[in-house]
Structure formats: C-alpha cells, structure tokens
C-alpha positions in Angstrom: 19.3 12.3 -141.6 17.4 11.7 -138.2 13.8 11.0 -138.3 11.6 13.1 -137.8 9.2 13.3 -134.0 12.0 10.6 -133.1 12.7 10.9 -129.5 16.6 10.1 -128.3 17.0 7.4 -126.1 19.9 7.5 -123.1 21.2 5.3 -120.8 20.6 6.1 -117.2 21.6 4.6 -114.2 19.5 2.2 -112.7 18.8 3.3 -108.8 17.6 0.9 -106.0 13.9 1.7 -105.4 15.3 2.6 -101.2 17.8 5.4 -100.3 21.2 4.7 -99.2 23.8 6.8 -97.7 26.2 5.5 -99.5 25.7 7.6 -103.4 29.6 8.7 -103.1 30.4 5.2 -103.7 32.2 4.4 -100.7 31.6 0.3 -99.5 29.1 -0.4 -97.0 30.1 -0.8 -93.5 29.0 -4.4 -93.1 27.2 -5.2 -89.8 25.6 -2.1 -88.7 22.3 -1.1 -89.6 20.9 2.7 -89.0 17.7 1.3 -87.4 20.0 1.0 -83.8 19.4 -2.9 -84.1 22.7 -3.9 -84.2 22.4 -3.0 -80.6 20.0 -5.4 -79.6 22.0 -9.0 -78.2 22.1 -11.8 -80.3 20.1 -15.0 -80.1 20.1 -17.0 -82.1 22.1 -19.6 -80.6 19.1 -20.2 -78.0 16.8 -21.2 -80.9 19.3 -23.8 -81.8 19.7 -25.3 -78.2 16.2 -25.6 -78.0 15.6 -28.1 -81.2 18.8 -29.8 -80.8 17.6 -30.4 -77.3 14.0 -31.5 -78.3 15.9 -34.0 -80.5 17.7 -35.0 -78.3 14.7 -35.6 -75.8 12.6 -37.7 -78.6 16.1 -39.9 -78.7 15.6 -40.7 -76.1 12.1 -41.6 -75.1 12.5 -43.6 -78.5 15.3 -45.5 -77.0 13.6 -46.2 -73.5 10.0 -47.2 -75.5 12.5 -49.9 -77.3 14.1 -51.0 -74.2 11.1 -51.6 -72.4 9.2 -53.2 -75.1 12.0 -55.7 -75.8 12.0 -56.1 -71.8 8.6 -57.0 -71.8 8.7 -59.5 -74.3 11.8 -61.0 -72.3 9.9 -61.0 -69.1 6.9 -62.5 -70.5 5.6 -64.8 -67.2 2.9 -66.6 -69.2 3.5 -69.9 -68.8 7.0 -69.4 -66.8 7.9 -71.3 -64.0 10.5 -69.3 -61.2 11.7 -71.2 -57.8 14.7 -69.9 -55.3 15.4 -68.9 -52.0 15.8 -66.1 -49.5 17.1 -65.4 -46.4 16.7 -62.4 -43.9 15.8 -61.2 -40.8 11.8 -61.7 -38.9 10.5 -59.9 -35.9 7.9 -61.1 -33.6 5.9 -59.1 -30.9 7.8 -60.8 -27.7 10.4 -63.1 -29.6 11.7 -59.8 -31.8 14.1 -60.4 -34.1 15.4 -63.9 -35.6 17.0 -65.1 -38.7 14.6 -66.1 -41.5 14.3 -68.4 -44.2 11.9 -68.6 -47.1 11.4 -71.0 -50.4 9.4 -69.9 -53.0 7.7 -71.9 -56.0 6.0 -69.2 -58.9 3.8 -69.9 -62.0 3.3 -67.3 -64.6 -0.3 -66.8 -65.3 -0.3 -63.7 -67.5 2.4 -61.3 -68.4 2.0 -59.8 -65.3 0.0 -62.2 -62.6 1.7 -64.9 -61.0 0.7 -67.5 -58.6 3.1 -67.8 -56.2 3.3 -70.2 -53.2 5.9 -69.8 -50.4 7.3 -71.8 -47.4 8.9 -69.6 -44.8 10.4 -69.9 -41.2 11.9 -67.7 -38.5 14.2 -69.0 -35.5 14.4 -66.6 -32.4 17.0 -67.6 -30.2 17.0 -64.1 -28.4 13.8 -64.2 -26.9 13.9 -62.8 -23.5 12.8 -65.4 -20.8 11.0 -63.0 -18.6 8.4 -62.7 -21.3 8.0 -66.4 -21.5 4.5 -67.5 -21.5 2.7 -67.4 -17.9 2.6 -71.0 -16.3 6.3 -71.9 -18.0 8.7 -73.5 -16.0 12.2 -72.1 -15.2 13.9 -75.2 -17.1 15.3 -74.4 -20.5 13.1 -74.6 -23.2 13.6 -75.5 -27.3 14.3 -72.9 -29.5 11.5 -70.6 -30.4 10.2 -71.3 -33.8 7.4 -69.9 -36.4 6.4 -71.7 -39.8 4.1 -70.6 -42.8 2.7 -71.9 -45.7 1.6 -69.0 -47.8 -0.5 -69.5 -51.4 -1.2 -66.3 -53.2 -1.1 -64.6 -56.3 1.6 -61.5 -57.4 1.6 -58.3 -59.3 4.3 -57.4 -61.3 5.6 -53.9 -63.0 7.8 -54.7 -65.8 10.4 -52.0 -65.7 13.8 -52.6 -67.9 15.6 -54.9 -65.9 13.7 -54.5 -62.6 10.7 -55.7 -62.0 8.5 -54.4 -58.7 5.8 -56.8 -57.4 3.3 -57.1 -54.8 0.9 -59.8 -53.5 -1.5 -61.0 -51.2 -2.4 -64.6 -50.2 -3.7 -66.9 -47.3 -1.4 -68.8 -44.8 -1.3 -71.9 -42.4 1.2 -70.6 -39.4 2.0 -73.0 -36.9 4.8 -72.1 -33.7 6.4 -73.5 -30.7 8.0 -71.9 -27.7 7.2 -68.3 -28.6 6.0 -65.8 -25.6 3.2 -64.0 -28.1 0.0 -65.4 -29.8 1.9 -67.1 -32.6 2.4 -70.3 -30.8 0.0 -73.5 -31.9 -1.5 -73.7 -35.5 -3.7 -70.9 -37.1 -5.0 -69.2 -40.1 -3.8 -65.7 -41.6 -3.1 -63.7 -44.7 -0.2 -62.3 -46.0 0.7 -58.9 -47.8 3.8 -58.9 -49.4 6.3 -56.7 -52.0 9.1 -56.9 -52.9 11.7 -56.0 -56.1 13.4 -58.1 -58.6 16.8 -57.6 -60.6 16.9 -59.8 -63.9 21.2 -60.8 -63.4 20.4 -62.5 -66.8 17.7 -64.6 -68.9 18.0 -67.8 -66.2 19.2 -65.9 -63.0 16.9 -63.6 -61.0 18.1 -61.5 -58.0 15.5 -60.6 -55.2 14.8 -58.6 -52.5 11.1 -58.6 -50.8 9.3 -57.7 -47.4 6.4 -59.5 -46.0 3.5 -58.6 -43.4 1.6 -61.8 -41.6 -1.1 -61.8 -39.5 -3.1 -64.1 -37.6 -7.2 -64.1 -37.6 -7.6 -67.5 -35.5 -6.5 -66.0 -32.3 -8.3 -63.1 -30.3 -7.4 -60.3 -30.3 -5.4 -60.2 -33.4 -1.9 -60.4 -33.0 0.8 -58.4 -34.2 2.2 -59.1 -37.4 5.0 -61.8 -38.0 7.3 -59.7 -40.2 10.0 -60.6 -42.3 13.1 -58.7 -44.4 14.9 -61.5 -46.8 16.9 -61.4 -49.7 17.9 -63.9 -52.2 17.8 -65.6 -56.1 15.2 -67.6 -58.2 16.0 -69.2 -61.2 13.5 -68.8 -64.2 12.2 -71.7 -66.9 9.5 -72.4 -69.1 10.0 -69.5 -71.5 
C-alpha cells in the first residue's frame, strides 16, 4: 500500500543549462561555431614565434655577457707588460709618402690604462728635389729621414677578442734632409688609435694610425702621419 501525501519521484533527463541545436542527437560538427568565428584567421602560431624568439634573444645576450666577462678577465692589463713591432706607410707635407717603422714598449696600469712608450721612423726616398729646401745645392743629398720618441698613456675598450684603443702623449722629433719644417730637433704631441686582435693569450695582432705634430717651429707644421701594422707579444699576467 502506498503512503499516503507521498509524492512519485521520476527520472528525468539532465539538460545543459545552454541550448544546442543538436536535441535530435546527431554529433556535433566539430570546428565550426555559430558565432561566424571560425571565420576569423588563425594566430596563434605568431604568439609562439614571439616568446620562442624572446628566448632566444635572452640566449643570447646571456652568452655575449659571459664572453665578454671571461674576456675581460683575460685581458686584464694591470700589471701586464706588451712589446712588438709595426711597419707601414708615413706622409710628410713636402717628403709625402715613405715606408715607416715603429717599436713599441707598454705597461698595464689598470684594466684599461696603459703607458705606452714608442720609437718610430719614416724614410722618404721619393721626395721631389724641386721642393728641396731654398739655399740647397744641386749635389745629391742623404736620404730624407724623420725620428720620434713618443711617451704617452692609452685607452683601451675591451671587446671579445678585439680591443680598440686610443692615446695621446708627448714626443722628441728630430729630421734630416726633409724639404718641410720637420728637419732639426723639436717638441710635439701625438694622438694616436688604433685596434687590436688577441691571435691567442701570448700573441697580439695590431693595426693603429698616428697623428704628430710639431709646436717648436712657427707656424705649426703639418702633421707627420703614419699607417703601420704589426704584433706585440704580451707577459706579466
């Protein structure tokens, strides 16, 4: 005998709390949507690029901050001592140009300042004889020369494996035979830059160009300039 004022319970369907078009119980056609979005292009492979290539960015930077620190610490000129050579090409106003020579003796003061003292000579064999000094004779005369002594101190950029550098200094210059104000002994200074290329932890490739000029005489003369390349070798570390 039922109970009675009990109420019958039945089992319904549960139905999702949206409408669907699909009550006849066909599958849904995957992919498309009724909101016209499925138009719209897909991106969602630009996204992606962009942090991979962000990534790929801070690799990077990472990677050149270790390089150049490790660098640094290699190229440490505190107490480092660098000698070598160079040879190139000088130009004087009258002379012009002349091969070159130039020897070089460097002292780290500082992981970046150098002194640096430097003996350097020019030969100018072309010189033309009609600009000879006034008063010359007609014989032949020696070879036109110029010679330098240059102390100073250097600047230097630590960058991976090559290391810019500029400089200033004082000079002695002292010539013979040259038809322009460089001839006889007088005081300058010196501007100079120039690039090294560490070949490895001994051997140092160089490359540097060099301005000189003349306050003894009046008016100044024109600048002795010089082009040279060479190598150093490096001790002391």
């Amino acid at each position: 005998m039922a109970r009675i004022g009990a109420v019958e319970r039945r089992a319904t369907p549960l139905k999702p709390r949206w409408n669907t078009p699909f009550d006849d119980g066909s599958a849904p056609n995957v992919g498309k949507r009724r909101d016209g979005l499925s138009r719209l292009p897909r991106c969602g492979v630009r996204p992606a690029f962009g942090v991979w290539f962000a990534r790929f960015g801070v690799l990077i930077c990472a990677a050149l901050a270790v390089l150049t620190t490790r660098t640094r610490h290699a190229c440490a000129a505190a107490g480092q001592w660098q000698a070598g050579g160079r040879v190139g090409v000088a130009w004087l106003d009258g002379p012009r140009f002349g091969p070159s020579a130039e020897a070089y003796l460097r002292r780290g003061i500082g992981d970046a300042l150098d002194l640096d003292l430097q003996l350097l000579t020019s030969l100018h064999p072309f010189q033309p004889d009609t600009k000879m000094p006034p008063g010359s004779s007609n014989e032949p005369s020696a070879l036109p020369w110029a010679l330098g002594i240059t102390p100073g101190l250097l600047y230097r950029w630590d960058v991976l494996r090559a290391i810019p550098y500029a400089g200033v200094g004082l000079g002695v210059y002292t010539g013979e035979g040259l038809s322009s104000r460089w001839n006889g002994t007088q005081f300058g200074a010196v501007a100079r830059a120039g690039v090294e290329w560490l070949l490895n932890r001994d051997v140092v490739l160089s490359a540097q160009t060099s301005a000189h000029f003349g306050l003894s005489e009046r008016p100044v003369p024109a600048p002795w300039v010089q082009l040279t390349v060479g190598a150093g070798y490096v001790w002391g570390w």
